[in-house]
C-alpha positions in Angstrom: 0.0 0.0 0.0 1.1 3.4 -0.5 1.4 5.9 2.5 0.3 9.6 2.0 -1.2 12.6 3.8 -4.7 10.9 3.8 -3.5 7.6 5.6 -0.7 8.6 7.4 -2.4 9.0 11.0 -4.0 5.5 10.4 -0.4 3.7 10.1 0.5 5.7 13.3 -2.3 5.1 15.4 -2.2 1.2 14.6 1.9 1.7 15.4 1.2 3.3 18.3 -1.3 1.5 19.6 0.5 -2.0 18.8 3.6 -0.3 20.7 1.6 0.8 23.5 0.7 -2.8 24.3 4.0 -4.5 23.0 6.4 -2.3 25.4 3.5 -1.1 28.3 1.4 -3.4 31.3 -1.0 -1.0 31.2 -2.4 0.5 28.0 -5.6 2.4 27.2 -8.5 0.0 25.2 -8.4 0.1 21.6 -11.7 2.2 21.9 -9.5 4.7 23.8 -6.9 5.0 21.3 -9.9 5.2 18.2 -11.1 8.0 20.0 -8.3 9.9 20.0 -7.2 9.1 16.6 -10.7 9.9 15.0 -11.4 6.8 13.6 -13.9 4.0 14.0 -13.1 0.8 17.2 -13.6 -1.5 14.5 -11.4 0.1 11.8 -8.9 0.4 14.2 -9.2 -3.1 15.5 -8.3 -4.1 11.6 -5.9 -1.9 11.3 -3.8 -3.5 14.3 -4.4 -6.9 13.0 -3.1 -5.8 9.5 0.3 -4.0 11.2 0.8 -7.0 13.3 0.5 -9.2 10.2 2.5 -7.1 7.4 5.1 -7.1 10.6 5.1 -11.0 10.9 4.3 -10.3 14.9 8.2 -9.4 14.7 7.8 -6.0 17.1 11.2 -6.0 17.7 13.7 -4.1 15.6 17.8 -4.8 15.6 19.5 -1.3 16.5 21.5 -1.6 13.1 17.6 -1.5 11.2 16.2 1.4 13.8 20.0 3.1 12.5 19.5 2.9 8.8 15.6 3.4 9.1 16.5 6.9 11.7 19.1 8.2 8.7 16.9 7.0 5.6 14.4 9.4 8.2 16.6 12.8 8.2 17.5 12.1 4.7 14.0 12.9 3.6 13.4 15.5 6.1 16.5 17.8 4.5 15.2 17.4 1.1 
């Protein structure tokens, strides 16, 4: 799929939400985070389901990845 300013905050309110649980013992309901992120329980209940799955569950990222994904990052924000 292809990211862009209309879908954007649905990519990081299922990231945040997934991380939320993922790194947190407590976390706000999915209903919470919908809410906040002006979508739809159920749409957001799908769209954690489809991050978890194009992730292959795999929430963990090796610090080399984060590196190359943090400088592939401030390369697009100086151009």
């Amino acid at each position: 799929f292809a990211i862009d300013s209309y879908n954007v905050h649905r990519l990081v309110i299922a990231g945040v939400t997934v991380a939320s649980k993922f790194f947190s013992d407590v976390f706000y309901t999915n209903s919470r985070y919908a809410k906040v992120g002006g979508l739809p329980q159920g749409e957001l209940n799908a769209l954690e389901l489809q991050f978890l799955l194009l992730n292959d569950f795999a929430l963990v990222i090796p610090p080399e990845e984060l590196a190359r994904y943090a400088a592939q990052l401030i390369s697009y924000g100086q151009s």
